[in-house]
C-alpha positions as CSV (number, residue, x, y, z in Angstrom):
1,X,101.1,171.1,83.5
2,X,98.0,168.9,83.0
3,X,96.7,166.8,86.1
4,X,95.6,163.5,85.6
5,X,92.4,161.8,87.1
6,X,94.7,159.9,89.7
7,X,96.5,163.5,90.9
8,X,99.7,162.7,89.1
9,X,100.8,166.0,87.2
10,X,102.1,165.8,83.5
11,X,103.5,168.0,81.3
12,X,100.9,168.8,78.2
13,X,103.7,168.0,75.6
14,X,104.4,165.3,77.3
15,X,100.5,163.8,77.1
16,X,99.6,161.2,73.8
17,X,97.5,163.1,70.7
18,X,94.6,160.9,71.7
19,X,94.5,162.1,75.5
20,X,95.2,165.8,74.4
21,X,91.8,165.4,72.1
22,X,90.2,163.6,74.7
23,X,90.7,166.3,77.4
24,X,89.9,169.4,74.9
25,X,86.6,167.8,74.5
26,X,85.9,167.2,77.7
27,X,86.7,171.2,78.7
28,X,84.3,172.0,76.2
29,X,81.5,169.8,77.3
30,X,82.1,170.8,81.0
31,X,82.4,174.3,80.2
32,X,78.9,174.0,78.1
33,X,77.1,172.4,81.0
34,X,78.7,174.6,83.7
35,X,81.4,174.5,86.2
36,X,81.1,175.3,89.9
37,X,83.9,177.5,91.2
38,X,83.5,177.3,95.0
39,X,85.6,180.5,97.0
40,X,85.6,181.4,100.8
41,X,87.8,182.0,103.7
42,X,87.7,180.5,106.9
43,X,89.2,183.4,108.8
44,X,88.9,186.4,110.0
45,X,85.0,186.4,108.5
46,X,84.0,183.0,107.7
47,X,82.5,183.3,104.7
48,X,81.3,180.6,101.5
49,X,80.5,181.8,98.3
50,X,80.4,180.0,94.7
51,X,79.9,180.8,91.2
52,X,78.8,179.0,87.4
53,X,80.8,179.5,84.9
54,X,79.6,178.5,81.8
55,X,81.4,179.3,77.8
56,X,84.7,180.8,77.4
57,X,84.6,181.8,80.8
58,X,84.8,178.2,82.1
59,X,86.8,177.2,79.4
60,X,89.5,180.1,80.2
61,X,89.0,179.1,83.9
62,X,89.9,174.9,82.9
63,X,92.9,176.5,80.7
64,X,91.5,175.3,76.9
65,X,94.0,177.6,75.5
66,X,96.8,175.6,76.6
67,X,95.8,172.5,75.2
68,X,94.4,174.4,72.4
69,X,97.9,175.5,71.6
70,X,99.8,172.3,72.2
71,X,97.2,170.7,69.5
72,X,98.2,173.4,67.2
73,X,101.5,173.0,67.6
74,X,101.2,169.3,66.3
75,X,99.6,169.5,63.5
């Protein structure tokens, strides 16, 4: 599934070739600037922690592959 801007949830077949391009580019140029992956737990230890994933790490994290595929399978 691929969630849209507005929260509405799509499948990734279902999305147009132009907005399947549109969102592998935009994975890439996120994942090359950096992605914040904020964590915590408010109980029983409050706690707040966050990483920066940059590469295929934040790419893997944004699920590239997927799209990746769906692109692939297209052509």
């Amino acid at each position: 599934m691929h969630t849209m801007e507005n929260g509405e949830e799509i499948r990734v077949a279902d999305m147009t070739d132009g907005h399947l391009q549109n969102t592998i580019a935009l994975i890439k140029r996120r994942a090359e600037e950096g992605i914040k992956i904020e964590y915590g737990s408010p109980w029983p230890d409050p706690y707040y922690d966050f990483d920066i994933l940059y590469g295929s790490q934040a790419e893997d994290h944004m699920g590239l592959r997927k799209y990746l595929n769906e692109l692939h399978r297209r052509e």
